[in-house]
Backbone as a ProteinNet text record, in pm:
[ID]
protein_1_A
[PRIMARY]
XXXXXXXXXXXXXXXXXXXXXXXXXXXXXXXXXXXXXXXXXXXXXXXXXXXXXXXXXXXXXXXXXXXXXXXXXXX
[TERTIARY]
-18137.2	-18255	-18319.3	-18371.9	-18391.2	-18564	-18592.5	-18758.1	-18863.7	-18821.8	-18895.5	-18857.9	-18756	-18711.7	-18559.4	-18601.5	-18460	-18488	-18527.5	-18573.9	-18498.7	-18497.1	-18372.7	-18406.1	-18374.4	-18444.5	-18420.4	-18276	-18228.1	-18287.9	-18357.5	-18371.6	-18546.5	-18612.6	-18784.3	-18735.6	-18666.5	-18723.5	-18698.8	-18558.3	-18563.7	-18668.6	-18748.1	-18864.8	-18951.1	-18984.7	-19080.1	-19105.2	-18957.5	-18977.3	-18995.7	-18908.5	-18933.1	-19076.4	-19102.6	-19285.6	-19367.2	-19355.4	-19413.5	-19405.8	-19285	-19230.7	-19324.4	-19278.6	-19366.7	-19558	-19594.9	-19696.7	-19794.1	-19683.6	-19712.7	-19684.1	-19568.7	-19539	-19686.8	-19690.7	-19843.7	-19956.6	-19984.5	-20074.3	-20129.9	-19970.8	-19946.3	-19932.3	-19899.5	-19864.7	-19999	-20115.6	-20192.8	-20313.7	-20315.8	-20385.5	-20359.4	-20221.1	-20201.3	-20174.5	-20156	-20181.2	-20332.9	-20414.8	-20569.3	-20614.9	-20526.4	-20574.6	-20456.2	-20361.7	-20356.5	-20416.6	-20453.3	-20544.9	-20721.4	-20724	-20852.3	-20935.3	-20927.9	-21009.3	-21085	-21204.1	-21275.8	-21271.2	-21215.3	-21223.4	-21373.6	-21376.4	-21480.9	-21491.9	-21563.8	-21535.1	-21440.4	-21489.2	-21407.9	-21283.9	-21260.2	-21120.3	-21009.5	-21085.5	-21006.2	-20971.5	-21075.1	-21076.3	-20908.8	-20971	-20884.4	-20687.5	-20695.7	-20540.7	-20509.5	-20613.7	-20564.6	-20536.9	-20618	-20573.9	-20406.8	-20395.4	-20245.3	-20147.8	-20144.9	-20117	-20077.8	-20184.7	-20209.4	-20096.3	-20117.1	-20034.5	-19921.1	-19881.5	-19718.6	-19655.3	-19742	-19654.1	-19626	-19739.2	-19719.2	-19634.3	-19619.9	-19522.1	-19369.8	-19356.6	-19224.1	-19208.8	-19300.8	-19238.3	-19248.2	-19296.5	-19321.1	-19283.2	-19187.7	-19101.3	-19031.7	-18919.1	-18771.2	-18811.7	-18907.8	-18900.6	-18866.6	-19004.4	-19073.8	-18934.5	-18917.5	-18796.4	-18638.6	-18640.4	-18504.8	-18474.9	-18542	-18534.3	-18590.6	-18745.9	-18791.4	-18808.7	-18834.4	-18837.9	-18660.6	-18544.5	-18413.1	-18412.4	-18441.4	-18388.4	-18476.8	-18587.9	-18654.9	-18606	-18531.7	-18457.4	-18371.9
3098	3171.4	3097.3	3176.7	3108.7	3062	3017.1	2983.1	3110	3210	3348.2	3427.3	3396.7	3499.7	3560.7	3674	3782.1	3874.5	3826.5	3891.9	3983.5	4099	4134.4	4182.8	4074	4047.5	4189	4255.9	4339.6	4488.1	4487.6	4579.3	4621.4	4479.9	4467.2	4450.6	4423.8	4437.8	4612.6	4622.1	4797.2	4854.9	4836.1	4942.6	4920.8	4797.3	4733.1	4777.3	4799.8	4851.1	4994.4	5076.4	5226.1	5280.6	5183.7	5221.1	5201.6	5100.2	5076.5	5193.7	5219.6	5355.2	5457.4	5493.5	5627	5610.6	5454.7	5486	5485.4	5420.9	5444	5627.2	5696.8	5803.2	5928.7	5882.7	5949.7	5949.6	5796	5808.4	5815.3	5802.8	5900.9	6030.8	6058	6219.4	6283.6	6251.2	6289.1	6292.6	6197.1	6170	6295.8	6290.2	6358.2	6529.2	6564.8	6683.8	6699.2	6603.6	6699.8	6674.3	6589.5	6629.4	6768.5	6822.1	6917.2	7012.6	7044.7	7149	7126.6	7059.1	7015.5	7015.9	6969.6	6925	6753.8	6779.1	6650	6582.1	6468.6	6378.1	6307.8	6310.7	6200.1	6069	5991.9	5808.1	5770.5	5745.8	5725.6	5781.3	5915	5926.2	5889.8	5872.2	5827.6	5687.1	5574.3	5461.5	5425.5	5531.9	5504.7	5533	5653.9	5640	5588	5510.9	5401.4	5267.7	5243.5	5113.8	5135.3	5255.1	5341.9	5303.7	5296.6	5253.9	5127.2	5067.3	4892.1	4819.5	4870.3	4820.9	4842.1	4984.8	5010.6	4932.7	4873.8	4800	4653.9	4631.7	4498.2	4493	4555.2	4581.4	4586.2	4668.8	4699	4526.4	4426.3	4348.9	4228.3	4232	4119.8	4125.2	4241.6	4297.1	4208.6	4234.1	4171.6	4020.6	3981.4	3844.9	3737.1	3818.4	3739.4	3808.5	3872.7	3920	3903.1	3878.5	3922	3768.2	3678.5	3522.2	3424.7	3417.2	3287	3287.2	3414.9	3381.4	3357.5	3452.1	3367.2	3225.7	3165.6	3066.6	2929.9	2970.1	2892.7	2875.8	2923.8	2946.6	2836.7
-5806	-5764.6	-5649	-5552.3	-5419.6	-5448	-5357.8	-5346.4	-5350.8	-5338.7	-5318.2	-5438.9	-5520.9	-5634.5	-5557.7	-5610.5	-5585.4	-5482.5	-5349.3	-5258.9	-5178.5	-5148.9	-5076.8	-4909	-4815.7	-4707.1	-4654.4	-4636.9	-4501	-4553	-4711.3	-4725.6	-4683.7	-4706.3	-4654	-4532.7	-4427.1	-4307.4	-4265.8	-4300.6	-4249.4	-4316.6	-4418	-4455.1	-4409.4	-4381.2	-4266.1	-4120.4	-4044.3	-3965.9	-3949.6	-4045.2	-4090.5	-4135.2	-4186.5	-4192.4	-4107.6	-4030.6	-3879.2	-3768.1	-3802	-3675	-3742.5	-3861.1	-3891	-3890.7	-3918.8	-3888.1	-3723.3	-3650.9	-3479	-3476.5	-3549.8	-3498	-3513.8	-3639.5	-3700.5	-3625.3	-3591.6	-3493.2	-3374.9	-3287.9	-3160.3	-3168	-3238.9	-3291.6	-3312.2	-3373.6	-3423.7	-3288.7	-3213.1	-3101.2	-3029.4	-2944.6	-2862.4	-2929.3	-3027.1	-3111.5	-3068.9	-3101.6	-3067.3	-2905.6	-2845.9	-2741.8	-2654.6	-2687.4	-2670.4	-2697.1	-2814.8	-2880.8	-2871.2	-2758.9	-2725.6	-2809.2	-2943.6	-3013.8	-3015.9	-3041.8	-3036.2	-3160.9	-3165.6	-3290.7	-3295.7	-3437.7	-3452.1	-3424.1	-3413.9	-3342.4	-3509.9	-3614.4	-3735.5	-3746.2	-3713.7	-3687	-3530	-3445.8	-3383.6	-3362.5	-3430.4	-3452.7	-3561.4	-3668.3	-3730.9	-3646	-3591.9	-3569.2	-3440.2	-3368.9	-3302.3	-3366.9	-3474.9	-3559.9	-3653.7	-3646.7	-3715.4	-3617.8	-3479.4	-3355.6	-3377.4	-3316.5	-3333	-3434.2	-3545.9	-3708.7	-3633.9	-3654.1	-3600.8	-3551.8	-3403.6	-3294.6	-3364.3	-3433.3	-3470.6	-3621.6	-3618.3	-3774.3	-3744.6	-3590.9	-3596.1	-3508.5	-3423.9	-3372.6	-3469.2	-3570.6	-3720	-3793.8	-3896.3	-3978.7	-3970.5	-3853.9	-3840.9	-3797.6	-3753.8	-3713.5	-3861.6	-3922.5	-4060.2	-4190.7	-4201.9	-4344.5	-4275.2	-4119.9	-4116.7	-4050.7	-3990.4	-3948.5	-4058	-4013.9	-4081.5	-4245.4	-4340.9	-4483.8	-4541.9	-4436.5	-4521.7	-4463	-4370.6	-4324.1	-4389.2	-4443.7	-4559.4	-4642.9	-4715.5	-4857.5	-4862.7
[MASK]
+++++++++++++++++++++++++++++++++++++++++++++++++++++++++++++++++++++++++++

Protein backbone atom coordinates (compact mmCIF):
# COMPACT_ATOMS: atom_id res chain seq x y z
CA UNK A 1 0.00 0.00 0.00
CA UNK A 2 1.48 3.26 -1.14
CA UNK A 3 1.63 6.52 1.08
CA UNK A 4 -1.82 7.79 -0.26
CA UNK A 5 -3.78 4.36 -0.03
CA UNK A 6 -5.15 2.79 -3.23
CA UNK A 7 -5.13 5.78 -5.28
CA UNK A 8 -5.78 5.45 -8.85
CA UNK A 9 -3.78 8.38 -10.38
CA UNK A 10 -4.70 8.09 -14.44
CA UNK A 11 -8.14 7.76 -13.46
CA UNK A 12 -8.26 11.36 -11.04
CA UNK A 13 -6.40 13.13 -13.46
CA UNK A 14 -8.69 12.33 -16.61
CA UNK A 15 -11.76 13.31 -14.38
CA UNK A 16 -9.93 16.16 -13.30
CA UNK A 17 -9.37 17.32 -16.43
CA UNK A 18 -12.92 16.22 -17.84
CA UNK A 19 -14.46 18.25 -15.20
CA UNK A 20 -12.38 21.24 -15.76
CA UNK A 21 -13.32 21.19 -19.55
CA UNK A 22 -16.96 20.87 -18.83
CA UNK A 23 -16.84 23.39 -16.28
CA UNK A 24 -14.87 26.15 -18.61
CA UNK A 25 -17.43 24.74 -21.34
CA UNK A 26 -20.51 25.77 -19.11
CA UNK A 27 -19.23 28.86 -18.43
CA UNK A 28 -18.24 30.04 -21.77
CA UNK A 29 -21.21 28.61 -23.05
CA UNK A 30 -23.43 30.26 -20.75
CA UNK A 31 -21.75 33.81 -21.13
CA UNK A 32 -21.77 33.96 -24.68
CA UNK A 33 -25.48 32.24 -24.90
CA UNK A 34 -26.73 35.49 -23.12
CA UNK A 35 -24.82 37.62 -24.82
CA UNK A 36 -26.26 36.45 -28.00
CA UNK A 37 -29.71 36.56 -26.82
CA UNK A 38 -28.96 39.89 -25.41
CA UNK A 39 -29.89 39.21 -22.21
CA UNK A 40 -28.53 41.07 -19.14
CA UNK A 41 -27.08 39.00 -16.36
CA UNK A 42 -27.07 39.90 -12.95
CA UNK A 43 -23.47 40.98 -11.30
CA UNK A 44 -23.95 37.46 -9.04
CA UNK A 45 -24.50 35.60 -12.00
CA UNK A 46 -22.05 36.68 -14.07
CA UNK A 47 -19.45 36.72 -11.31
CA UNK A 48 -20.31 33.47 -10.81
CA UNK A 49 -19.66 31.91 -14.47
CA UNK A 50 -16.62 33.79 -14.80
CA UNK A 51 -15.26 32.16 -11.58
CA UNK A 52 -16.74 28.67 -13.60
CA UNK A 53 -14.10 30.01 -16.17
CA UNK A 54 -11.24 30.82 -13.90
CA UNK A 55 -11.58 27.05 -12.07
CA UNK A 56 -11.70 25.36 -15.51
CA UNK A 57 -8.45 26.82 -16.74
CA UNK A 58 -6.82 26.15 -13.66
CA UNK A 59 -8.10 22.69 -13.23
CA UNK A 60 -7.39 21.58 -16.65
CA UNK A 61 -3.55 23.09 -16.17
CA UNK A 62 -3.29 21.45 -12.27
CA UNK A 63 -5.12 18.13 -12.75
CA UNK A 64 -2.39 16.48 -14.81
CA UNK A 65 0.48 18.26 -13.20
CA UNK A 66 -0.61 17.33 -9.45
CA UNK A 67 -2.39 13.39 -10.10
CA UNK A 68 -0.51 12.64 -13.19
CA UNK A 69 3.48 13.91 -12.01
CA UNK A 70 4.09 14.98 -8.50
CA UNK A 71 1.49 12.75 -6.14
CA UNK A 72 2.87 9.26 -8.17
CA UNK A 73 6.31 10.32 -8.01
CA UNK A 74 5.95 10.81 -4.10
CA UNK A 75 4.93 7.38 -3.55
Amino acid sequence: MGRYGNLDYQWLTKAGFVLSVAMLGIGAGAELLAATMHWSLPAWENTLLVDLEILGVLGMLLCPFVFGIVLPLTE
